[in-house]
C-alpha positions in Angstrom: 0.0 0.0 0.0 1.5 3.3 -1.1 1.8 5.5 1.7 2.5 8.7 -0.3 -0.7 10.8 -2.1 -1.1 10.0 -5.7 0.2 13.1 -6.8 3.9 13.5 -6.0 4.4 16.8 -7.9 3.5 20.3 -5.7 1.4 21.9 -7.7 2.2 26.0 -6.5 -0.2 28.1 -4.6 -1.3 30.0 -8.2 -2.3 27.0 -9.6 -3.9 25.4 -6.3 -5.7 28.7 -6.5 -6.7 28.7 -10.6 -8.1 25.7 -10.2 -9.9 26.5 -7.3 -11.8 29.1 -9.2 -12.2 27.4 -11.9 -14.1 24.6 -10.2 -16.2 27.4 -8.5 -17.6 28.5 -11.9 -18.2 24.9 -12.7 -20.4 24.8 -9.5 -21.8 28.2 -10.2 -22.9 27.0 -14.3 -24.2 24.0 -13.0 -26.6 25.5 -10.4 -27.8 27.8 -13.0 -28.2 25.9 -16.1 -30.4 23.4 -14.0 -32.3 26.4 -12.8 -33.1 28.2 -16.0 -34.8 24.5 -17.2 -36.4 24.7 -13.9 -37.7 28.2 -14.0 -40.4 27.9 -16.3 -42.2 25.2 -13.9 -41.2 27.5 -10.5 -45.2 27.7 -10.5 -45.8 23.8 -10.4 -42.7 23.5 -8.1 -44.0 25.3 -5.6 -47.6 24.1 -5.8 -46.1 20.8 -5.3 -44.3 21.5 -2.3 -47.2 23.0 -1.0 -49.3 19.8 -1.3 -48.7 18.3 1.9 -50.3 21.5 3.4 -53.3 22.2 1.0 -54.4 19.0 1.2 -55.0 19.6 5.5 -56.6 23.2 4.7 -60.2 23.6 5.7 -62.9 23.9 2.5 -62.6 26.7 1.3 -59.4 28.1 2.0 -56.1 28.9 0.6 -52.9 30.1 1.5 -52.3 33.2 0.7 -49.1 36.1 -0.3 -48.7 39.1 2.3 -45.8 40.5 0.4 -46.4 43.0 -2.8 -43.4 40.5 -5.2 -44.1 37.1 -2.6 -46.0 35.5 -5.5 -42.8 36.1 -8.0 -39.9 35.8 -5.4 -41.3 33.2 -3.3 -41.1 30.4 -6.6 -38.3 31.7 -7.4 -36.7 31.1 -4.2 -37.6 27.9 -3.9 -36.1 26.6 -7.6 -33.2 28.1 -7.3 -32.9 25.8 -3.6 -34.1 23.0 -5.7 -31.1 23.7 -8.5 -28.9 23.7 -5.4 -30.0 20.4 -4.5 -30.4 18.8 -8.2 -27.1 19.5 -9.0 -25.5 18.3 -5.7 -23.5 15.3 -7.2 -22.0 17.7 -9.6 -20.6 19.9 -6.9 -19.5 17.0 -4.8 -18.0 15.9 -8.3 -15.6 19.3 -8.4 -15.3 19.3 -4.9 -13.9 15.5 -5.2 -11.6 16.5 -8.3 -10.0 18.7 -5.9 -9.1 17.0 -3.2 -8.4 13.5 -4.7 -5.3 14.7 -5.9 -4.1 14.9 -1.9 -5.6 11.8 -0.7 -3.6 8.4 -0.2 -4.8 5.7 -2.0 -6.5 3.9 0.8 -8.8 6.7 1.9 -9.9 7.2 -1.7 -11.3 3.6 -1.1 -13.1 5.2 1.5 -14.1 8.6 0.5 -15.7 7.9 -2.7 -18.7 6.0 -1.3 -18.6 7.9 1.8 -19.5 10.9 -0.6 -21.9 9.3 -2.7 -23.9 7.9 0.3 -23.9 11.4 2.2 -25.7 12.9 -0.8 -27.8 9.9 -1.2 -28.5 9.9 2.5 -29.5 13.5 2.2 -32.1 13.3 -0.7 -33.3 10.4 1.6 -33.9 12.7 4.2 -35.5 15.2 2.0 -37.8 12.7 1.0 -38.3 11.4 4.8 -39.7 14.7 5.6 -41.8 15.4 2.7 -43.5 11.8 2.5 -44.0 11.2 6.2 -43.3 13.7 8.6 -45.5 16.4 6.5 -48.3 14.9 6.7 -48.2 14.1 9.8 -46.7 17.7 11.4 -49.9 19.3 8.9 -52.9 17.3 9.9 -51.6 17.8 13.7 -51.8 21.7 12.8 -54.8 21.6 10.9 -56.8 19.5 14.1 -55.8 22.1 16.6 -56.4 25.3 15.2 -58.7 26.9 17.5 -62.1 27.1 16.6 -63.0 30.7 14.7 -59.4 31.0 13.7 -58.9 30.8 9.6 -56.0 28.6 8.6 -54.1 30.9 5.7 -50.6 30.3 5.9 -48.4 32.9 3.7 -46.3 31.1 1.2 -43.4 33.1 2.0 -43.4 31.6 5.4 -44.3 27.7 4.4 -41.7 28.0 2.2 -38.9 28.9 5.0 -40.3 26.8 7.3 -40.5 23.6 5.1 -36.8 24.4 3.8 -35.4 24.5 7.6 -36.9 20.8 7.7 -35.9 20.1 4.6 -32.1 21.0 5.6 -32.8 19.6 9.2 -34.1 15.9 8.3 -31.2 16.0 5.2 -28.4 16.3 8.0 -30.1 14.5 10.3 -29.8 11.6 7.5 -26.0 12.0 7.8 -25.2 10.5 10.9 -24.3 7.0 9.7 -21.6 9.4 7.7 -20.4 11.2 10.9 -20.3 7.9 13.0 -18.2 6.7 10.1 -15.7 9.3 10.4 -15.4 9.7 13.4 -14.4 5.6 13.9 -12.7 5.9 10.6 -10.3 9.0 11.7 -9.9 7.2 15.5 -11.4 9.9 17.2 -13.6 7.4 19.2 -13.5 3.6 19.0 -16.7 1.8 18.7 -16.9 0.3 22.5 -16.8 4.5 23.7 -20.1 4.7 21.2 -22.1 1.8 22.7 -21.4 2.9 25.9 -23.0 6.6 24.9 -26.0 4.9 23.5 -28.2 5.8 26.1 -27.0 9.2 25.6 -27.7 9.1 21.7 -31.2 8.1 22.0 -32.5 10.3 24.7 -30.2 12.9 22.4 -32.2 11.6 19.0 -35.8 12.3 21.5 -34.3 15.5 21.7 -33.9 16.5 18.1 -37.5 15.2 17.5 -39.1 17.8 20.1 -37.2 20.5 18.4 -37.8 19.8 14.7 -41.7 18.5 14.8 -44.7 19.1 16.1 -45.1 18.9 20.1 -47.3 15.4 19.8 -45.0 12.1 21.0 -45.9 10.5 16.8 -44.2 13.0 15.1 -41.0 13.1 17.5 -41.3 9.6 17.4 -41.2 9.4 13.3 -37.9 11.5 13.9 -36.0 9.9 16.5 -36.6 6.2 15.8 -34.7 6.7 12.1 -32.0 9.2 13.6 -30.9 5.9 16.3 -31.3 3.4 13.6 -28.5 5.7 11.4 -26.6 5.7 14.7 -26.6 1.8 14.3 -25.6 1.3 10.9 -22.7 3.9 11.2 -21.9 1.3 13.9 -22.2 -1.3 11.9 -20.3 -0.1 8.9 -17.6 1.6 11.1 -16.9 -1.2 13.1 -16.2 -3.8 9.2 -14.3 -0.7 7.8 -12.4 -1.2 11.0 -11.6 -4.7 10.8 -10.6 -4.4 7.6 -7.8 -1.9 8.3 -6.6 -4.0 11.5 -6.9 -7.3 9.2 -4.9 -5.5 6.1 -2.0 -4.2 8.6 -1.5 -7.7 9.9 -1.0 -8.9 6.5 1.3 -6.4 5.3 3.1 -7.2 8.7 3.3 -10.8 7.8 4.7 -10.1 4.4 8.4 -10.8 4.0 10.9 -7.6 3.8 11.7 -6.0 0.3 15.3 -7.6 -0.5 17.6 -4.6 -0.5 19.4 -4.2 -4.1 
């Protein structure tokens, strides 16, 4: 196993820096080409977010724009987040091309899945929240909305607050990533984390109350998932380790280089 990066040759701070940029711009054209083939359908885009919610409105009503430009900016808003998003494996791609160069060959065995599961794990997330816990968190709302009160909720403010859970159940989705690492890199061992399970679910409980709905099923639809990821970052931590401890004893076993 080589124990030197794949790239021997410095490269000098001007060109660390060019390249830098010009893998900036490549992020930057990405997120906009996506969003100008989005921006035709920001009307449907929205309207679709907002399904979880209109479908838990009373007969009758509708949600409705406070702000003078909240019908234009509001959409707009909300596809250019959704360009973000979309053209996540293309950032992670230049963000990859980057670094790879510095990495030893062992941890790019490692931190090419390890990036294409965090940005799977965080669509998965997304979806979590927009499948399940919506539903859920809006037909709670919609049942305890005192009685004479008309629920009209602006669209400027559904949109921030579905985006927060958006963002909050996507990283929430990364903590089979983060247990990884954090075995991976040696800054705990595995026995430290099963001790701190207790900890982790009572934690996970904690998150839930924060993020959803003060009713013990939504909390619940939260937590549950966020101690199962604990597990399998466990789980995958503890093989990965293994591996490296059963790799060194066979490069240990191996006989000596002769000497010329």
């Amino acid at each position: 196993m080589s124990s030197t990066p794949s790239d021997d040759q410095e490269m000098p701070l001007i060109a660390h820096l060019t390249e830098l940029r010009n893998r900036i711009l490549r992020c930057v054209i990405a997120v906009l080409l996506i969003f100008a083939a989005l921006f035709y359908f920001a009307q449907d885009i929205y309207a679709l977010v907002a399904a979880p919610l209109r479908a838990y409105l009373p007969e009758g009503a509708t949600m409705i724009a406070t702000g003078v430009a909240s019908p234009f900016l509001t959409p707009f808003k909300l596809t250019m987040m959704v360009s973000l998003f979309l053209s996540m494996p293309v950032l992670l791609q230049q963000i990859w091309g980057f670094i790879a160069p510095g990495l030893y060959q062992h941890e790019k065995r490692v931190a090419v899945p390890l990036l294409v599961s965090s940005i799977l794990l965080f669509y998965a997330g997304m979806a979590f929240a927009y499948f399940v816990v919506f539903p859920v968190m809006f037909g709670f709302f919609a049942s305890v909305t005192p009685e004479g009160v008309a629920m009209m909720t602006d669209i400027g403010q559904y949109l921030d607050f579905v985006l927060t859970l958006f963002f909050a159940f996507g990283v929430a989705f990364e903590i089979p990533v983060a247990t990884f690492l954090l075995i991976w890199v040696g800054i705990v061992d595995i026995a430290t984390l099963r001790k701190s399970r207790p900890y982790v679910v009572v934690g996970c409980f904690a998150v839930g109350m924060v993020l959803t709905p003060p009713d013990v099923f939504s909390q619940t639809l939260l937590a549950v998932p966020m101690w199962l990821l604990f597990e399998a970052g466990l789980l995958f931590g503890g093989l990965v380790r293994k591996r490296s401890e059963h790799d060194l004893e066979e490069s240990d076993d191996q006989p000596p280089a002769p000497q010329p």
